[in-house]
C-alpha positions as CSV (number, residue, x, y, z in Angstrom):
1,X,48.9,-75.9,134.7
2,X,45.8,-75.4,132.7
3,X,44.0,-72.5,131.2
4,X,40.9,-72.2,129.1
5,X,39.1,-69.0,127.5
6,X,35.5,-69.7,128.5
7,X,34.2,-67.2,126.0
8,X,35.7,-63.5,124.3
9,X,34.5,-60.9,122.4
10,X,32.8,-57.7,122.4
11,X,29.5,-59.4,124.6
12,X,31.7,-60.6,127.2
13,X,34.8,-62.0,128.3
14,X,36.1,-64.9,131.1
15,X,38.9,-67.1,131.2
16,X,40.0,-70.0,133.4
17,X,43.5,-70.9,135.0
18,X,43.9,-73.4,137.4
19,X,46.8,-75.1,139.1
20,X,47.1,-78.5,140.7
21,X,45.6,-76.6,143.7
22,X,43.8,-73.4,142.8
23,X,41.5,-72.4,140.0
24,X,40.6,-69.0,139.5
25,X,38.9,-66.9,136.5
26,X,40.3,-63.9,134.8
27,X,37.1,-61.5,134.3
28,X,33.5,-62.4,134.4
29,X,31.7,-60.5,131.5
30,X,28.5,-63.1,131.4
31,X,25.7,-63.7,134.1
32,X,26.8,-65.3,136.7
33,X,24.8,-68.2,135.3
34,X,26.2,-68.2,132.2
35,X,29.6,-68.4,133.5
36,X,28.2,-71.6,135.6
37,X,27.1,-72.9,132.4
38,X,29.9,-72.5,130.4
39,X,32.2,-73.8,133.3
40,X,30.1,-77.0,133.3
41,X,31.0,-77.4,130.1
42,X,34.5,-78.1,130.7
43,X,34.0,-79.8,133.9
44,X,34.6,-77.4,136.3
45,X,32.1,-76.1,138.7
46,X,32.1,-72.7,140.8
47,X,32.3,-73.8,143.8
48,X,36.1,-74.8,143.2
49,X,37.3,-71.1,142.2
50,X,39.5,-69.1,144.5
51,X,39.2,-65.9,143.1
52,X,38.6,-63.6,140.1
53,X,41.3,-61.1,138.7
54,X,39.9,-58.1,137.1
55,X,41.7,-56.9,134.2
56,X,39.6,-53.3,133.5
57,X,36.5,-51.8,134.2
58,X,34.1,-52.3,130.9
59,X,31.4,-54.4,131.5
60,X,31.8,-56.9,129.0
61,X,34.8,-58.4,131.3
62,X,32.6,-57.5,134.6
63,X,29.2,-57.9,133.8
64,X,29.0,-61.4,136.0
65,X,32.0,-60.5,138.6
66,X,29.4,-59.4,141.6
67,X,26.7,-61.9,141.4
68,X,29.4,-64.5,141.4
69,X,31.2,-63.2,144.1
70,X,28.7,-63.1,146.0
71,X,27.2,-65.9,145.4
72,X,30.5,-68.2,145.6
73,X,31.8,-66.1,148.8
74,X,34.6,-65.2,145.6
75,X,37.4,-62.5,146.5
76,X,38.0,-60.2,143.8
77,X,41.4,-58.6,143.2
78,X,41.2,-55.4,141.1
79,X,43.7,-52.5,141.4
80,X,42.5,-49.5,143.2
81,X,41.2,-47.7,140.3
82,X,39.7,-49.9,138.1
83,X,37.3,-50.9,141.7
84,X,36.9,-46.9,142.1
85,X,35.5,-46.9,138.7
86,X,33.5,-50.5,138.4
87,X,32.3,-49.6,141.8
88,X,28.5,-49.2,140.4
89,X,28.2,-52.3,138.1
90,X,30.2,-54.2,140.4
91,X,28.1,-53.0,143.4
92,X,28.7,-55.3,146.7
93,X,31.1,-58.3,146.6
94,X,32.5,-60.9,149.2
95,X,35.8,-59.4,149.0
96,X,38.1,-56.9,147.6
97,X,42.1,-57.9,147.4
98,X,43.2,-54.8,145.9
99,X,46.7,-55.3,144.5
100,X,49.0,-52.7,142.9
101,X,50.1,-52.8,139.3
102,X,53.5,-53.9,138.6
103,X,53.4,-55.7,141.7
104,X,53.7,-59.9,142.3
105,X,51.1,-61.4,144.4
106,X,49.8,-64.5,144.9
107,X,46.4,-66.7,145.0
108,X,46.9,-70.2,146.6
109,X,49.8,-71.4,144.9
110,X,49.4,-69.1,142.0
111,X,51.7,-66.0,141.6
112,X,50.5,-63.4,139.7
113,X,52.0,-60.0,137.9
114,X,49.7,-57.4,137.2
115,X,51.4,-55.5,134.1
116,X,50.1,-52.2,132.3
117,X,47.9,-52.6,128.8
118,X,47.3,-49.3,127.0
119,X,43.4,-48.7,127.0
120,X,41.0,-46.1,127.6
121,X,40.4,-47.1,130.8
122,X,41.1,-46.3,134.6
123,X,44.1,-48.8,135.2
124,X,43.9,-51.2,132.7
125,X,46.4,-54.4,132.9
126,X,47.4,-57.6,131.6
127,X,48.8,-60.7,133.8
128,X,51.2,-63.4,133.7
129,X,50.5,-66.1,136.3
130,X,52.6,-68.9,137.8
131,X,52.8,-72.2,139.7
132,X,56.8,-71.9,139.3
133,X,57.0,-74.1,136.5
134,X,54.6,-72.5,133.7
135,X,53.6,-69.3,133.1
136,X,50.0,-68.0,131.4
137,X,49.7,-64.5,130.1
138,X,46.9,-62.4,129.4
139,X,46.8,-60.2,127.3
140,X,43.1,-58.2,125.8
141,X,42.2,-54.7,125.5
142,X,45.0,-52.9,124.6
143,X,45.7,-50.6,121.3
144,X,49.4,-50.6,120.9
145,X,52.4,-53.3,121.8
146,X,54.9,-52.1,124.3
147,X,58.4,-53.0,125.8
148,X,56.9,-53.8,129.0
149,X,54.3,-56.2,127.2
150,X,56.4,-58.1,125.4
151,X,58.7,-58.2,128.4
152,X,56.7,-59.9,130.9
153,X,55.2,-62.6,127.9
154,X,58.3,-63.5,126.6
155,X,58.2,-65.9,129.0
156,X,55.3,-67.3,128.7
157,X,54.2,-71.1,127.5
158,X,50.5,-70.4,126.8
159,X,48.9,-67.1,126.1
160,X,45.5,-65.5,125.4
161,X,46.1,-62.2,122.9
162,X,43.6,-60.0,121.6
163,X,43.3,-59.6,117.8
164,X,40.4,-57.5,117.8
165,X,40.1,-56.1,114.1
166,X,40.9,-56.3,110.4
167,X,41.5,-52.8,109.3
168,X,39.5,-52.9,106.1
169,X,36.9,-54.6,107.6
170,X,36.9,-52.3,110.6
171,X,37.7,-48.6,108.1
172,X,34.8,-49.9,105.8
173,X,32.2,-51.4,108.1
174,X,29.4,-49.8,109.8
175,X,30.8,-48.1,112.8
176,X,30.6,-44.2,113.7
177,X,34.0,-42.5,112.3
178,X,34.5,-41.8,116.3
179,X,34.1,-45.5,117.4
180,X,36.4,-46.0,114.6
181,X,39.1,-44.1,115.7
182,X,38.8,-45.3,119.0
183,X,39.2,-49.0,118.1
184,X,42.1,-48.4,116.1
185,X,43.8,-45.5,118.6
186,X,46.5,-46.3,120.8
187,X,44.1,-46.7,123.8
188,X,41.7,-49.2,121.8
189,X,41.8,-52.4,120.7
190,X,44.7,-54.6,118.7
191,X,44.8,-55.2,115.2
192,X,45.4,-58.8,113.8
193,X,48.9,-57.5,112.4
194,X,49.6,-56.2,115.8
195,X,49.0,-59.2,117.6
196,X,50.2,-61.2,114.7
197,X,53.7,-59.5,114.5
198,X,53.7,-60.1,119.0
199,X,53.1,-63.8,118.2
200,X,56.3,-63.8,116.1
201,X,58.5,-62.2,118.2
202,X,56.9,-64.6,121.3
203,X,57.4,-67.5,119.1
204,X,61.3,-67.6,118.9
205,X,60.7,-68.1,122.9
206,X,58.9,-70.2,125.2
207,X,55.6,-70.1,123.7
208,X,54.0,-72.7,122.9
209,X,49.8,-72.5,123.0
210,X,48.6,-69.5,121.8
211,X,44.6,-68.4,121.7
212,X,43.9,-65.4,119.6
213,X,41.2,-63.6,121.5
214,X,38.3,-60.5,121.8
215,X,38.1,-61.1,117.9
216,X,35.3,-58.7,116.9
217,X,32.4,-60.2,115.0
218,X,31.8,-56.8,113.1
219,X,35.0,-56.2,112.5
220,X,37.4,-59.3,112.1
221,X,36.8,-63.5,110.7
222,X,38.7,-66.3,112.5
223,X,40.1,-66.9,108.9
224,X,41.7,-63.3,108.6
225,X,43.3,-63.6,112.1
226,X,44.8,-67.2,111.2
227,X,46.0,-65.8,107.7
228,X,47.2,-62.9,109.7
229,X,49.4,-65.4,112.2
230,X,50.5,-67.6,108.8
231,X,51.8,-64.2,107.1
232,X,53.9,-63.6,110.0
233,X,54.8,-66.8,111.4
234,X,55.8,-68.5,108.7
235,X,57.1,-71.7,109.2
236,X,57.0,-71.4,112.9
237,X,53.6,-71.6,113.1
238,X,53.6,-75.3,113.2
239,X,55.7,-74.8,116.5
240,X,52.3,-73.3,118.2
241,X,49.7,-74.8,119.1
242,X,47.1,-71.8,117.9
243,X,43.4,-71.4,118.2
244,X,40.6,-68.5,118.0
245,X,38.5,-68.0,120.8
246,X,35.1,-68.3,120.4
247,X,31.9,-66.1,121.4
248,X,29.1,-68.2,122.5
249,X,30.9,-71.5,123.8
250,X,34.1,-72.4,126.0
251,X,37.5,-73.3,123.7
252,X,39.6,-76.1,124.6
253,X,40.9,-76.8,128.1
254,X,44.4,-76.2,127.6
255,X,47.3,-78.5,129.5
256,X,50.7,-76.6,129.5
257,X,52.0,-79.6,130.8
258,X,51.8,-81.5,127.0
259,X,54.0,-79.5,124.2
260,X,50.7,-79.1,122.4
261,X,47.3,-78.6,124.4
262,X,44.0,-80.4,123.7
């Protein structure tokens, strides 16, 4: 099982997880060109997708999701809600798989949980996925860490994690006092403590790749979230294999089958 975060960040967001049989994206916040760029880049080309799983409504994870269905005859699997509310952007697709949160189902021979994320949005959720021997979770857009969160990732071998801001950064930069207090409300986005203290607890379990994602480029420095996971981890961060997703280009392609991806 592979997974690889194509791109992440506040200009859009679009991950990759494929099995030995089906290949699927999480999102689609770029053109639908870009995202056929960027898959390209890792060797992977459109045609072969099954499907895309929507996580939530904003458009920097949907801005792409229509055109691509579309255009790639792509089913899109979104709980009721969120396709209520990205109805507009979204506007017509190939297919609609609506599934219900909390509830298993599967793409090809993928299995997929759709969990609840805390965000201020119509049905927001996070996903493990499965081909019955590894297990990917993903995990963006949420402002606060809950049972049920660190439930379904516990056992998980790779994981994408948001670790949106750095306080300071975010309480002295040049945002409006309300976007502010959105970002760092319950319903917003995850600090790099937050998603640094998740790590550890994750870390004394199965995982072992981890990509710290939707870092903010007003907000946050790769180097603050690393220092973040070193303060935290400790010594067990040499256990992980641990990288910070990008904006503009794809990360690594990431083998779950190796202890360490590359």
């Amino acid at each position: 099982m592979k997974f690889c975060v194509l791109g992440s960040g506040s200009r859009g967001n679009c991950t990759l997880v494929e099995s030995a049989t089906t290949t699927l994206l999480i999102d689609a916040g770029f053109s639908g060109r870009e995202v056929g760029r960027r898959l390209a880049a890792i060797g992977r080309r459109p045609e072969a997708l099954a499907a895309i799983l929507v996580s939530h409504e904003h458009g920097d994870h949907i801005k792409g999701v229509g055109v691509l269905s579309r255009r790639h005859e792509l089913p899109l699997h979104i709980n009721r809600a969120t396709r209520l509310a990205a109805q507009r952007q979204i506007g017509r697709i190939a297919a609609c798989r609506e599934f219900v949160t909390g509830e298993v189902f599967t793409v090809g021979d993928l299995r997929i949980h759709p969990f609840s994320v805390s965000h201020d949005t119509a049905d927001p959720v996070g996903f493990v996925i499965s081909d019955g021997r590894c297990r990917v979770g993903y995990c963006t857009d949420t402002g606060r860490v809950t049972r049920l969160i660190v439930h379904h990732l516990r056992s998980c071998q790779g994981l994408v994690l948001e670790a949106n801001h750095d306080p300071r950064m975010l309480m002295d930069g040049p945002y409006p006092p309300a976007l502010k207090q959105r970002v760092r409300s319950g319903q917003g986005h995850l600090a790099n403590g937050d998603a640094a203290d998740l790590a550890a607890q994750l870390a004394a379990g199965a995982l072992r790749s981890l990509v710290l994602a939707h870092v903010s480029e007003t907000n946050n420095r790769p180097e603050l979230v690393l220092q973040a996971m070193r303060d935290r981890l400790g010594t067990r961060l040499g256990e992980l294999s641990v990288s910070v997703a990008g904006q503009d280009e794809p990360g690594r392609l990431i083998d779950l089958s190796r202890r360490f991806g590359r």
